[in-house]
C-alpha positions as protocol buffer text, in pm:
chain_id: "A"
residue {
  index: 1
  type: UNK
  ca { x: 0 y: 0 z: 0 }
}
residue {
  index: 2
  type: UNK
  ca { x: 50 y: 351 z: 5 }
}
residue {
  index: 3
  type: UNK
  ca { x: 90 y: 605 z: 228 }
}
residue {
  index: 4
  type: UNK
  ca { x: -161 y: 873 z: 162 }
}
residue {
  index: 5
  type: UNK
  ca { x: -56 y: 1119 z: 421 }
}
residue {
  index: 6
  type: UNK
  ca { x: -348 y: 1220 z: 629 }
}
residue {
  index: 7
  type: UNK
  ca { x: -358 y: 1088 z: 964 }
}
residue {
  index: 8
  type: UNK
  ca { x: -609 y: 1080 z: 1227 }
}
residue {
  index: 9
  type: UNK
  ca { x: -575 y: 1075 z: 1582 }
}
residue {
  index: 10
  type: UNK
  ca { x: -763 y: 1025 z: 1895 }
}
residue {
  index: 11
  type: UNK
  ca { x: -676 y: 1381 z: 2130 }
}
residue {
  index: 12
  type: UNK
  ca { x: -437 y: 1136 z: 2338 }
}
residue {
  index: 13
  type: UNK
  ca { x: -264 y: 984 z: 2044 }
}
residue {
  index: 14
  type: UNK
  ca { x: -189 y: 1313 z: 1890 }
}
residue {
  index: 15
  type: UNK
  ca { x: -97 y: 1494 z: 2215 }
}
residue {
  index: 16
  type: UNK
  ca { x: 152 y: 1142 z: 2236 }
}
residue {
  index: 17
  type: UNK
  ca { x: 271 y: 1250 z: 1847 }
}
residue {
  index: 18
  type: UNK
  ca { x: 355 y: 1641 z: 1920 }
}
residue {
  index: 19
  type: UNK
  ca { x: 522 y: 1505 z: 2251 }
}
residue {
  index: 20
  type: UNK
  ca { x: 731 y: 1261 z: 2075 }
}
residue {
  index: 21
  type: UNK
  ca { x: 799 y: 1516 z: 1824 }
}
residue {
  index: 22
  type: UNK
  ca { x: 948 y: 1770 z: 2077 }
}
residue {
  index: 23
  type: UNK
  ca { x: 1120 y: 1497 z: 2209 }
}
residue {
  index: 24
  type: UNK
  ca { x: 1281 y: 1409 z: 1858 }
}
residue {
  index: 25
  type: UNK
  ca { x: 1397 y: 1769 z: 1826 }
}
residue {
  index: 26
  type: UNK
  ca { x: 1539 y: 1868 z: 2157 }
}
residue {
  index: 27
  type: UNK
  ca { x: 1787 y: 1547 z: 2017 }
}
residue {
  index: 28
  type: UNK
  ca { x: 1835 y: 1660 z: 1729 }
}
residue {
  index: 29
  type: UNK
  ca { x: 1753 y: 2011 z: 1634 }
}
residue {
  index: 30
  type: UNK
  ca { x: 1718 y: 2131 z: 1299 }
}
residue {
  index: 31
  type: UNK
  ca { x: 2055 y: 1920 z: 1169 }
}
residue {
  index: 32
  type: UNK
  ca { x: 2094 y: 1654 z: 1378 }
}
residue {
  index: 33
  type: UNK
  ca { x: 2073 y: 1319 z: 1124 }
}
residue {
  index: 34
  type: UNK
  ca { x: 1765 y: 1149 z: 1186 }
}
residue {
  index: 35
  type: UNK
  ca { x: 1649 y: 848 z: 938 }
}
residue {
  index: 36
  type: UNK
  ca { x: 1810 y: 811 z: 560 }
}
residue {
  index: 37
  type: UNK
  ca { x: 2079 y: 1033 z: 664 }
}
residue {
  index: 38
  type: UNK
  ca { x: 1851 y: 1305 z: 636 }
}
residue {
  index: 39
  type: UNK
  ca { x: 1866 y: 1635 z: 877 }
}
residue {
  index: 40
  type: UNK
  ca { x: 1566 y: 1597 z: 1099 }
}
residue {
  index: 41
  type: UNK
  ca { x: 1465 y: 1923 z: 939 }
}
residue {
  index: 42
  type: UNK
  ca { x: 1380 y: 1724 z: 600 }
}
residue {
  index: 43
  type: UNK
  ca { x: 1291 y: 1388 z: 794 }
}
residue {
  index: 44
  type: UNK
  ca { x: 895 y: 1222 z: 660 }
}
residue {
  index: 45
  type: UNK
  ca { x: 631 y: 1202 z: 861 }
}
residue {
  index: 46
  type: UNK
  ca { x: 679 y: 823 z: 755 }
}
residue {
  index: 47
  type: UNK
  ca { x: 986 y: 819 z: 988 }
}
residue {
  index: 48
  type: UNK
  ca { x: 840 y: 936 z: 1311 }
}
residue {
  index: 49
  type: UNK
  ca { x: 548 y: 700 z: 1285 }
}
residue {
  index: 50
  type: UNK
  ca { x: 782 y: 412 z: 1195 }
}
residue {
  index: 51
  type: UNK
  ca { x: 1019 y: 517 z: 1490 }
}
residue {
  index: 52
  type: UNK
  ca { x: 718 y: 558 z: 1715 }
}
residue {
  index: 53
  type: UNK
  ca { x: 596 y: 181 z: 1623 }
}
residue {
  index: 54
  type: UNK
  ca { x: 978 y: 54 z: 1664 }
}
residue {
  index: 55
  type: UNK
  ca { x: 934 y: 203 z: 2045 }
}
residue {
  index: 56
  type: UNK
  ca { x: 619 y: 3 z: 2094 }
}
residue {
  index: 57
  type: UNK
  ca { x: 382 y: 295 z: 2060 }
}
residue {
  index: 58
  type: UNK
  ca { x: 37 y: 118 z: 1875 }
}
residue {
  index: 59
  type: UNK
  ca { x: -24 y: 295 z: 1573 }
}
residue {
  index: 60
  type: UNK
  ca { x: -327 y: 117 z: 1312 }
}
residue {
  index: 61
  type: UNK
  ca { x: -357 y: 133 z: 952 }
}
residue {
  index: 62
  type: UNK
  ca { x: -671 y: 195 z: 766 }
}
residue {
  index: 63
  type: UNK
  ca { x: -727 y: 150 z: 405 }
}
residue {
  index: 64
  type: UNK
  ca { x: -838 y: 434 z: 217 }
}
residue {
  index: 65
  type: UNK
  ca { x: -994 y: 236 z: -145 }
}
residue {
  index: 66
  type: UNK
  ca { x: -938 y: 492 z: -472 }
}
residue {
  index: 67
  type: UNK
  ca { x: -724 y: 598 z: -736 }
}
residue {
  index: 68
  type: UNK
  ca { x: -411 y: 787 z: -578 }
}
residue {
  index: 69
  type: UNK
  ca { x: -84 y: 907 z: -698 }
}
residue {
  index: 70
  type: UNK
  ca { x: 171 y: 1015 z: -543 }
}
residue {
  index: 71
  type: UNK
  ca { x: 320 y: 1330 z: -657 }
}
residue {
  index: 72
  type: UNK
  ca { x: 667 y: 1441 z: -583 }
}
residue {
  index: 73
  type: UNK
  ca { x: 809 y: 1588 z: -922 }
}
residue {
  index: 74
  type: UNK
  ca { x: 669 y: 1790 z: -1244 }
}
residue {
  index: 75
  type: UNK
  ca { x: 687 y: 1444 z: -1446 }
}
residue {
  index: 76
  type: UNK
  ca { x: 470 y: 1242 z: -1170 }
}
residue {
  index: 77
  type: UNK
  ca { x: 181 y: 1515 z: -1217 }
}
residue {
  index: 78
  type: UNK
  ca { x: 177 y: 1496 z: -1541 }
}
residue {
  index: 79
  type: UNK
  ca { x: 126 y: 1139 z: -1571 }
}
residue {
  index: 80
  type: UNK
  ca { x: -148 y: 1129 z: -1236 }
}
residue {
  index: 81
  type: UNK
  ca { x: -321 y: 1383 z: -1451 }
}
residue {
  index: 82
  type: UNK
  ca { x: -361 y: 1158 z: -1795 }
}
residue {
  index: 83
  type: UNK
  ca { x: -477 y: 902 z: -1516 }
}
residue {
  index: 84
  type: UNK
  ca { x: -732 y: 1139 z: -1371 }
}
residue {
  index: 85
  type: UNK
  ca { x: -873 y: 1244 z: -1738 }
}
residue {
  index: 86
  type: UNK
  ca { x: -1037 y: 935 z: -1769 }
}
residue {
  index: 87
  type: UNK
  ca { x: -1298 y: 1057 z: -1464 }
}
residue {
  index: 88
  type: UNK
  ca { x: -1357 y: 1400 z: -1659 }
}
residue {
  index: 89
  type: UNK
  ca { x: -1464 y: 1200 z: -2010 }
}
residue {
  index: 90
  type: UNK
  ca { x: -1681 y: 993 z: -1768 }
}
């Protein structure tokens, strides 16, 4: 699957995400190398929620049915968009 990037949390699970979050940073900071040798400035979402699960916090998975893309580059929305056309001749 996918990730499609939209979370949603119960008020204690995401009070338990922002607190793990601070926690992350006063570690690291802006710089300090936190998954894929990235800065934890440019660190995915992905990698907190993967860290949090490694630490034993429960995190669940829902699947979200439909036609997604995901889009990182120029080239990547151009082909989700001759994808998507078919919907508009529908």
């Amino acid at each position: 699957g996918e990730f499609t990037g939209v979370l949603r949390m119960t008020q204690a699970g995401a009070t338990r995400f922002l607190e793990y979050y601070d926690k992350l940073y006063r570690q690291l900071a802006d710089d300090g190398v936190f998954a894929d040798g990235r800065p934890f400035r440019m660190a995915y979402l992905l990698h907190q929620l993967d860290l949090m699960i490694q630490d034993g916090i429960e995190v669940h998975c829902v699947p979200v049915p439909g036609d997604y893309h995901e889009i990182d580059t120029v080239e990547d929305y151009h082909l989700a968009s001759k994808d998507w056309a078919r919907f508009a001749r529908a």
